[in-house]
Every structure is written in structure tokens, then in C-alpha cells.
C-alpha positions in Angstrom: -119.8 -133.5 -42.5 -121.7 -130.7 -41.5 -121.4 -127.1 -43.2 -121.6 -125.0 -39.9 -119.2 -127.7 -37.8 -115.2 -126.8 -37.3 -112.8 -128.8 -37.9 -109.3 -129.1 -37.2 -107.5 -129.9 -41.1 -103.6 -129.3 -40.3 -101.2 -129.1 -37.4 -97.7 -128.2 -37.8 -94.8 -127.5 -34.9 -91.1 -126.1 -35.9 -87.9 -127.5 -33.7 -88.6 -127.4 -30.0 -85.6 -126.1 -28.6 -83.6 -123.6 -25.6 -81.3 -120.8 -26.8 -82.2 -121.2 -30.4 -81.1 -118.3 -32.8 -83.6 -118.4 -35.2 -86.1 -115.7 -35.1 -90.0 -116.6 -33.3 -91.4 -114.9 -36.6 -89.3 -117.7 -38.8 -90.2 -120.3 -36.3 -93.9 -119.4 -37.2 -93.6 -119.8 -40.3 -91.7 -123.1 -40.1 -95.0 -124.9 -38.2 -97.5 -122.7 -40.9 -95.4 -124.4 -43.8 -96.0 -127.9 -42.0 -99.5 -127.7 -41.2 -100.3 -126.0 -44.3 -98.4 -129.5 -46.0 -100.7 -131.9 -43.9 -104.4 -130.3 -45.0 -103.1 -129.6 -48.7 -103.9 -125.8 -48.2 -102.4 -122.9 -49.7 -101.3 -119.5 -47.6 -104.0 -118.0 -50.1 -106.9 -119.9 -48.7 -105.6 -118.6 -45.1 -108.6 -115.6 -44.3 -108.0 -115.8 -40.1 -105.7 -115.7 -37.9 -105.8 -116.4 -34.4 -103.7 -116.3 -31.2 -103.3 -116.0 -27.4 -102.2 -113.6 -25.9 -101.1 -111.4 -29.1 -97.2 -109.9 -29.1 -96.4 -108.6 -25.9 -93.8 -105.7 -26.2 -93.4 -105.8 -22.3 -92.4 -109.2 -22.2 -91.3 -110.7 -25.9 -89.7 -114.2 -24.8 -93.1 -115.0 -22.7 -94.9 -114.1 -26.3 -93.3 -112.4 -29.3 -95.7 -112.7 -32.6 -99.3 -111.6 -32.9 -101.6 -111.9 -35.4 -100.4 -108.1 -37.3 -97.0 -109.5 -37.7 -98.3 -113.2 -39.0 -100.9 -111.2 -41.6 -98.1 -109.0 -42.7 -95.3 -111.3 -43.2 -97.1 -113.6 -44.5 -99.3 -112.2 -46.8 -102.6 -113.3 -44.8 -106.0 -111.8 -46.3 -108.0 -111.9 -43.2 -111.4 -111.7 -43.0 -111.5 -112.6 -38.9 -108.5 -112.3 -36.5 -107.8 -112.8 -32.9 -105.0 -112.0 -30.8 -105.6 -110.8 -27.2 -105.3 -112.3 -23.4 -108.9 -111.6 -22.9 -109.9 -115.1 -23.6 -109.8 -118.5 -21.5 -106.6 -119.5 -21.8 -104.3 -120.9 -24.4 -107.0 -123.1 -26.5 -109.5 -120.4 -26.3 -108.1 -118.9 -29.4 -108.8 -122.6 -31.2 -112.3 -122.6 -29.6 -112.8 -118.6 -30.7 -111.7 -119.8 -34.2 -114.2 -122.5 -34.2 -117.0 -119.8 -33.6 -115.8 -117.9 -36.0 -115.8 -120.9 -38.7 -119.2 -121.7 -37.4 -120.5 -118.3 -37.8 -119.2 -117.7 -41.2 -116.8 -115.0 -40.6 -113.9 -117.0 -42.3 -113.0 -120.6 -43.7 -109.7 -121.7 -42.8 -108.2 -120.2 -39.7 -104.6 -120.1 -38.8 -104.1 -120.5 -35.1 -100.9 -120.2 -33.3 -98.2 -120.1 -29.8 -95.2 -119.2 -30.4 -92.7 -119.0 -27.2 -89.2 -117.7 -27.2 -88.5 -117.7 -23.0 -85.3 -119.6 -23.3 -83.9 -117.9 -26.0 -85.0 -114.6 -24.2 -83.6 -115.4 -21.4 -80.1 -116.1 -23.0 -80.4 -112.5 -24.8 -81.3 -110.6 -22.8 -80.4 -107.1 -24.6 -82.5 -108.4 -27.3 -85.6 -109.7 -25.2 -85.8 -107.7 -22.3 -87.2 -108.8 -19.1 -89.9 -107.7 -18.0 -89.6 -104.5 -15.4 -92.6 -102.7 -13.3 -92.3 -99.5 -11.7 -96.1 -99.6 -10.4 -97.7 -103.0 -9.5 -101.0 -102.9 -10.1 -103.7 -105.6 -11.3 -103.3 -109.1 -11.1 -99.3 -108.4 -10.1 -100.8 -107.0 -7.1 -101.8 -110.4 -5.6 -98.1 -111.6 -6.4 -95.0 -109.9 -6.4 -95.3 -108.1 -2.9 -95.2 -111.5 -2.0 -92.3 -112.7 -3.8 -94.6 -114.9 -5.6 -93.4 -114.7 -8.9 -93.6 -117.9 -10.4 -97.1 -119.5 -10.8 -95.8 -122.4 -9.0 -95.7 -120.9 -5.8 -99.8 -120.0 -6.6 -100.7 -123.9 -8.1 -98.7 -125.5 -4.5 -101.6 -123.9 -3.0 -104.2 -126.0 -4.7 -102.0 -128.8 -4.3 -101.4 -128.7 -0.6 -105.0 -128.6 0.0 -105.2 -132.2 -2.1 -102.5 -133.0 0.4 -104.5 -132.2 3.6 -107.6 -132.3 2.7 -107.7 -135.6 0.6 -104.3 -137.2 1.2 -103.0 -136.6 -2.0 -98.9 -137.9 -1.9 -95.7 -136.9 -4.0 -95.2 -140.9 -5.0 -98.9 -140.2 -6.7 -98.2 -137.3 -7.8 -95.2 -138.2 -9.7 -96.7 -140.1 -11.8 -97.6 -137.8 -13.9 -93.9 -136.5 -14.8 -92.8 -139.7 -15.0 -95.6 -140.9 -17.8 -94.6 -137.2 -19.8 -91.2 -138.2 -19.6 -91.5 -141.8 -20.5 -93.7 -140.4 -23.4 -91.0 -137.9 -24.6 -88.8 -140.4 -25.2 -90.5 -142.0 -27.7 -91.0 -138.5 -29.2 -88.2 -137.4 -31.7 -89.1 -133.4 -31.3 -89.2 -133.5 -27.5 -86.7 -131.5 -25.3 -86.4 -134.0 -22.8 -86.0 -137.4 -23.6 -84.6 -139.3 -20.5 -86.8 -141.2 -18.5 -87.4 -140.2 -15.2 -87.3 -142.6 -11.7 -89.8 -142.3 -9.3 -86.0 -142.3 -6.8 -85.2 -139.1 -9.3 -88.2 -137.6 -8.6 -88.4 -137.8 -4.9 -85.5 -136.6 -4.7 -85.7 -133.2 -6.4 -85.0 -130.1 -4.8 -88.2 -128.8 -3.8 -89.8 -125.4 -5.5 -93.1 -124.7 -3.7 -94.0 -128.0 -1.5 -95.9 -130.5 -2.1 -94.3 -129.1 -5.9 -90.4 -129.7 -6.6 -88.5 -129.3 -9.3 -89.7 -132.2 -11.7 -93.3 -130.9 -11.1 -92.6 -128.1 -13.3 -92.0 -127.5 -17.1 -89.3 -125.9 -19.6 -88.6 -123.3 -20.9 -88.7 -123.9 -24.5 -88.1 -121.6 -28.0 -91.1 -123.5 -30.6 -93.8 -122.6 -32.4 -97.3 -124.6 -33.2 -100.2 -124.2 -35.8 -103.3 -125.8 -35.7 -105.3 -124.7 -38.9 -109.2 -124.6 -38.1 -111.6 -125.0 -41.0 -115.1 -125.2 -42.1 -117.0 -128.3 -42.7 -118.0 -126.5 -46.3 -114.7 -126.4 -47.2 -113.6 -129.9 -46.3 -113.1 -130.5 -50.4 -110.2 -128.4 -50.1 -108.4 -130.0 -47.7 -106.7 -133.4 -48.5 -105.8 -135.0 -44.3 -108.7 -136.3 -42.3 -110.2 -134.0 -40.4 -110.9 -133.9 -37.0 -114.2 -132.1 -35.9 -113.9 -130.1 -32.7 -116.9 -131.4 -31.1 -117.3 -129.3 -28.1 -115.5 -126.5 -26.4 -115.8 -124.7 -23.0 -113.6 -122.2 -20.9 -113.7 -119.7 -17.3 -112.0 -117.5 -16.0 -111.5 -117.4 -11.9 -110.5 -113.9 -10.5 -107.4 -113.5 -10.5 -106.8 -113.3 -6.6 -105.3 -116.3 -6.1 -105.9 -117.0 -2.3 -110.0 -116.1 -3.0 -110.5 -118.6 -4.9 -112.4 -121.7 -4.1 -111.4 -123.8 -7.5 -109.2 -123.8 -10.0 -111.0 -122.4 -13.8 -110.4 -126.1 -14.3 -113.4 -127.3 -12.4 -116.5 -125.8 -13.9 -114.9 -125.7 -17.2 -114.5 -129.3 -17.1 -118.3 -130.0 -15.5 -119.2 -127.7 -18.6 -117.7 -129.5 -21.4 -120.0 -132.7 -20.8 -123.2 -130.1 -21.1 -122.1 -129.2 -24.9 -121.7 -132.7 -26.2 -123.5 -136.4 -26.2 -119.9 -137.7 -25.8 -119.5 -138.6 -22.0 -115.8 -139.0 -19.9 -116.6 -142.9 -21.1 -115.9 -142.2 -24.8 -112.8 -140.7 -24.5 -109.6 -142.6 -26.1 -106.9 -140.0 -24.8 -106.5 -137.3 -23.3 -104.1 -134.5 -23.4 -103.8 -132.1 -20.4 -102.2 -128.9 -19.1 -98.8 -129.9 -17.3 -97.2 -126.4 -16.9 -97.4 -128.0 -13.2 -98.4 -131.2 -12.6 -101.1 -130.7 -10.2 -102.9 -128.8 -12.7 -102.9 -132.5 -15.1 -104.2 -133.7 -11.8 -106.9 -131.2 -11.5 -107.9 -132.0 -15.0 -108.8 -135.7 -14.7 -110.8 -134.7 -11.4 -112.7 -131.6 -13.0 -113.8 -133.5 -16.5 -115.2 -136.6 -14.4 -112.1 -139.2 -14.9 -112.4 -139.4 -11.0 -114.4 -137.8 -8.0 -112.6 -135.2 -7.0 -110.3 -135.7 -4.0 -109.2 -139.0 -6.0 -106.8 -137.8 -8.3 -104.2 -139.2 -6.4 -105.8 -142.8 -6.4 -106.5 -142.3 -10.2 -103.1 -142.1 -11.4 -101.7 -144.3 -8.7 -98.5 -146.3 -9.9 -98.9 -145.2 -13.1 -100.5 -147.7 -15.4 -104.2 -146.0 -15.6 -102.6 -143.2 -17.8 -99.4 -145.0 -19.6 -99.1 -144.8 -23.2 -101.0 -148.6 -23.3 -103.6 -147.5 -20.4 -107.1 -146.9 -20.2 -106.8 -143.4 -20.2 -103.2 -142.4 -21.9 -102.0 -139.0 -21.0 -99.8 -136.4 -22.9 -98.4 -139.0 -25.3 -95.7 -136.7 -26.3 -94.1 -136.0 -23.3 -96.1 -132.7 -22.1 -94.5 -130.1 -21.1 -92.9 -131.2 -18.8 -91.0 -134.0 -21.2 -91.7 -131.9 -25.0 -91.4 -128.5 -23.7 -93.2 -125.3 -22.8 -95.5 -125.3 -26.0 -97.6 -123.1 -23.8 -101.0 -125.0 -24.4 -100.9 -125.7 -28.0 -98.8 -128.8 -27.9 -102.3 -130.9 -26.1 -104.2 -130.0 -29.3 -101.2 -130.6 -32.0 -100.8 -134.4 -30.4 -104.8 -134.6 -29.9 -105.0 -134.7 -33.6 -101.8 -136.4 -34.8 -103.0 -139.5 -32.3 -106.7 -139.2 -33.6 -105.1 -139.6 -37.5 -102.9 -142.5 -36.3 -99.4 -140.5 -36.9 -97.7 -140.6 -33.9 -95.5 -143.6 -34.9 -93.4 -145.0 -31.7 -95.7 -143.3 -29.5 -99.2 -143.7 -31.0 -101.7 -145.7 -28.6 -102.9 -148.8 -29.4 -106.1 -149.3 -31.1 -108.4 -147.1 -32.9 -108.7 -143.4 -31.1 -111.5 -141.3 -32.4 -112.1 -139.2 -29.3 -109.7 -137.0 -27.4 -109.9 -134.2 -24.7 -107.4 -131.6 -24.8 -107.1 -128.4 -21.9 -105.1 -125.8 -21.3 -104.7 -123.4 -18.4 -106.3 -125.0 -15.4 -105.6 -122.2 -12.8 -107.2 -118.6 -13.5 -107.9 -119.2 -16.8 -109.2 -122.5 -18.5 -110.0 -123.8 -21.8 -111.3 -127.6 -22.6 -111.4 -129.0 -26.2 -113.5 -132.4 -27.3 -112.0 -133.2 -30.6 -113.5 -136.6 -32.4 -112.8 -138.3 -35.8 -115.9 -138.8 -37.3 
């Protein structure tokens, strides 16, 4: 174990749920308490804290707890914190952790998503929408278009794989049926009903070639991944699982300008930080907010040429649970929920430890890829068990 490495020493995830009544900041604490039970740590050892995209006041169901409220209910000393949407993506508040381990700003890191949409959405005097009477910045690319939902901006990316490289929806589905078949194997997951490819194709269309089972859930859950340094393994008492190699981008924002998804030469950049190559890989765990964006995944971190997504996950079997390459073992998001990123990493470790009971993969998995974002924003983790 090396002093200046990062390593990932607890994970922890409260009840996954819609509507729920208990509060995001309790929910917090619930997946702290849990991951701070699997590495054997105490709050007190806790000196960072780090998060994406921070409490937004504007919009509390989409993200309501940053790192100020986590340091000051919970007693946190920090030494380093994060909490901002200046970063790539969800996972780029693990990877900014790991710097800051590897730098020497703090020891153990406390990095968390917590989402609350569903609940919001059900109380809405207490979480209130979010209202604009200017657009301006990204929105500007959006709402004039009645493009609100990101769904309507990933079908673009999609119908080009559709015309351009003959992508199909029976391909395509694949990858919600494998999250769902996964969920139900997973006792915390929202959805736990296996989903026909007949189902499927016959879902009422959101954004073509993307309908409704392309999409994931609004969900009320919080997760905590505890980052720590390798000089500080001796306090720690689970098996820890070195983060090996990070990257992230960010694409403008301008939707219709860009060429690629942030997925792309994030996933072409991982490779250059690591001896690890797509070969090594035992599972991965990939960004399913919409499907297509799993899709882009596999093609932009070298699993397939890209254009061949489609023929990569082709009836299913190359990514099931017992495949070559198994995918999103616990369902996704679009089977577990809208963790909002964090959920890849949580079940990139538990498989790497062996704890994921009905749903672990077979054999002996030391190396995992986990990604979040995929569109504008992007963020790639290579996580091995040394």
C-alpha cells in the first residue's frame, strides 16, 4: 500500500425510496453511520468532506445538503472540503477527494449525493420548484425550446447511433432490461420487476429513439463513499479498494455544438493514467440516467469501436450479471433508482469486496470501472483490489 495512493475504505447508502418523509439531512447521516461501520472509522477521524453540486436553494429536491450543513450537523473538523458544480460530474467529487488525499490536505474524506426529487415533488410548499424569470446560461440552449428534460438533449446522440450506425431499440433495450433483472436481485432497489423486451417496446415514447423505460427514477436516498489515505490504512478495518486512476471533461454546454458526448475523451483518457487496459476489467458500472449514455460508455472506454455499441450488447448476455463484462449489478438507475452517480461507485466496491450476496458476479473481481455523467459533464473512475 502506498502512502500517497487513495483508497476507497467505506461505502454506506440509506433507504432508496419516492415520497419518503424523512429529512435528506437524516438520510445523510443514515449512509455516513453505515459507511463509517464498514471501514471501522469514527466521525472524529472524518477531516473532508466532499460533494457535487453543494445545496442548491433554487432547486432543493434536485440537491438539498452541502458540505456546511454535513460539517455542522455532524460535527465534521475539516481540514479540506468540496461542494460545488464546477467539477466533471457526479464522481468528480470522489476523484477531487482522491487529490486531496494524495496531496496531503486531509486523511479520510467523506464524500456524498443526496437526492430528494420525489419527495420534492410530492411537497411541493416545502421543496419548491424551481422558477426563472430570466433564462440565461446553459437554460438558454433549453427551455425556449421546451427542452426541459435532458432526455430530449441525450435522443439527439442517440438518433445519430440510429442513422449513422444502425443502432436499434431491440439493442438498445438491453440495457434496461439487464438493470432491471439486476434490481431484482437487489434488496434496496426501487424497482424490482423484471422487464420484457415486449414491455419495453412497447413503452410510450419520450424523446425517440428514447421511451419511457430508457429513463430513470426519481428517487429520495442518500450515498457515502469514505476516501482515505494509504498512510492511514491501519485505521481502517474493510479491504480497501485503491482508486487507481481517474479522469473527467466537460463539453460546452450547447447541446446541438457538440460533436461528442464528455464521455468520449474522458473514456480515451482513463487508459493514459493507468497500466490497467479495457482487458482487465471484471465489471463495470455506468451512468444509466438514460440508457444511451450506458451505451456511450462501453464505446468511449474501448469495450467496442464506436458505432458498435449496439452489436456489443446485442441480446443481452455480453453484459448479464454471469457475462464477460457485467453491468450495473444493482439495477442502475434505471432498476435501484436516481442515486445520481454515486450508486456506480457504492456497488464498484461492494462487488470488488465480494458483498453483493444474490447479485455478486461470479469469480474473483479486482478491477472495476465506474462513470458518471456521460453528456456535458463526465467523470470515469478505475477502482482495483490490490
Amino acid at each position: 500500500m502506498s502512502a500517497r495512493e487513495a483508497y476507497i475504505t467505506g461505502v454506506g447508502q440509506s433507504e432508496i425510496g419516492t415520497k419518503l418523509t424523512r429529512h435528506p439531512l437524516l438520510l445523510t447521516l443514515d449512509a455516513l453511520k453505515e459507511a463509517l461501520a464498514e471501514s471501522g472509522l469514527s466521525i472524529e477521524q472524518i477531516d473532508g468532506v466532499s460533494t457535487y453540486p453543494g445545496r442548491l436553494a433554487a432547486y432543493l429536491g434536485f440537491s438539498p445538503v452541502g458540505t456546511e450543513d454535513v460539517i455542522d450537523a455532524f460535527g465534521i473538523r475539516a481540514r479540506w472540503y468540496l461542494g460545488a458544480g464546477e467539477i466533471s460530474s457526479q464522481l468528480g467529487a470522489v476523484a477531487a477527494a482522491a487529490d486531496a488525499i494524495r496531496s496531503g490536505q486531509a486523511r479520510h474524506v467523506m464524500c456524498f449525493r443526496t437526492v430528494y426529487e420525489a419527495a420534492a415533488m410530492a411537497r411541493p410548499e416545502e421543496y419548491s420548484p424551481p422558477a426563472r424569470a430570466l433564462v440565461d446560461g446553459g437554460q438558454q440552449w433549453f427551455l425556449p425550446f421546451n427542452a426541459i428534460s435532458a432526455v430530449s438533449w441525450v435522443a439527439q446522440y442517440a438518433m445519430r447511433h440510429v442513422k449513422r450506425y444502425g443502432l436499434t431499440r431491440e439493442q438498445l433495450a438491453q440495457i434496461a432490461i439487464t438493470g432491471r433483472a439486476n434490481a431484482a436481485l437487489n434488496p434496496r432497489a426501487l424497482v424490482r420487476k423484471p422487464l420484457t423486451l415486449d414491455e419495453y417496446m412497447s413503452a410510450r415514447m419520450i424523446s425517440s429513439p428514447l421511451c419511457l423505460y430508457d429513463c430513470d427514477r426519481f428517487t429520495d436516498a442518500s450515498t457515502v463513499l469514505i476516501v482515505s489515505a494509504g498512510d492511514a490504512l491501519d485505521e481502517v478495518t474493510c479491504a480497501p479498494i485503491r482508486i487507481a486512476a481517474s479522469a473527467g471533461s466537460v463539453e460546452r454546454h450547447s447541446w446541438d455544438q457538440a460533436e461528442w458526448m464528455a464521455s468520449y475523451p474522458t473514456g480515451a483518457d482513463l487508459w493514459k493514467r493507468t497500466d490497467y487496459k479495457p482487458a482487465d476489467v471484471d465489471t463495470v458500472q455506468l451512468y444509466d440516467g438514460f440508457s444511451f449514455l450506458t451505451l456511450g460508455w462501453l464505446e468511449s472506454l474501448g469495450f467496442c469501436e464506436i458505432g458498435e455499441g449496439g452489436k456489443f450488447i446485442e441480446g443481452g448476455k455480453r453484459i448479464a450479471r454471469d457475462g464477460e463484462l457485467p453491468l450495473n449489478t444493482f439495477g442502475g438507475q434505471i432498476g435501484a433508482g436516481r442515486l445520481h452517480g454515486f450508486g456506480f461507485a457504492h456497488e464498484a466496491a461492494v462487488q470488488l469486496r465480494g458483498k453483493g450476496g444474490d447479485r455478486q458476479i461470479p469469480g474473483d473481481p479486482r478491477v472495476a470501472v465506474c462513470a458518471s455523467g456521460g453528456g456535458p459533464l463526465a467523470t470515469a473512475l478505475l477502482l482495483a483490489r490490490d
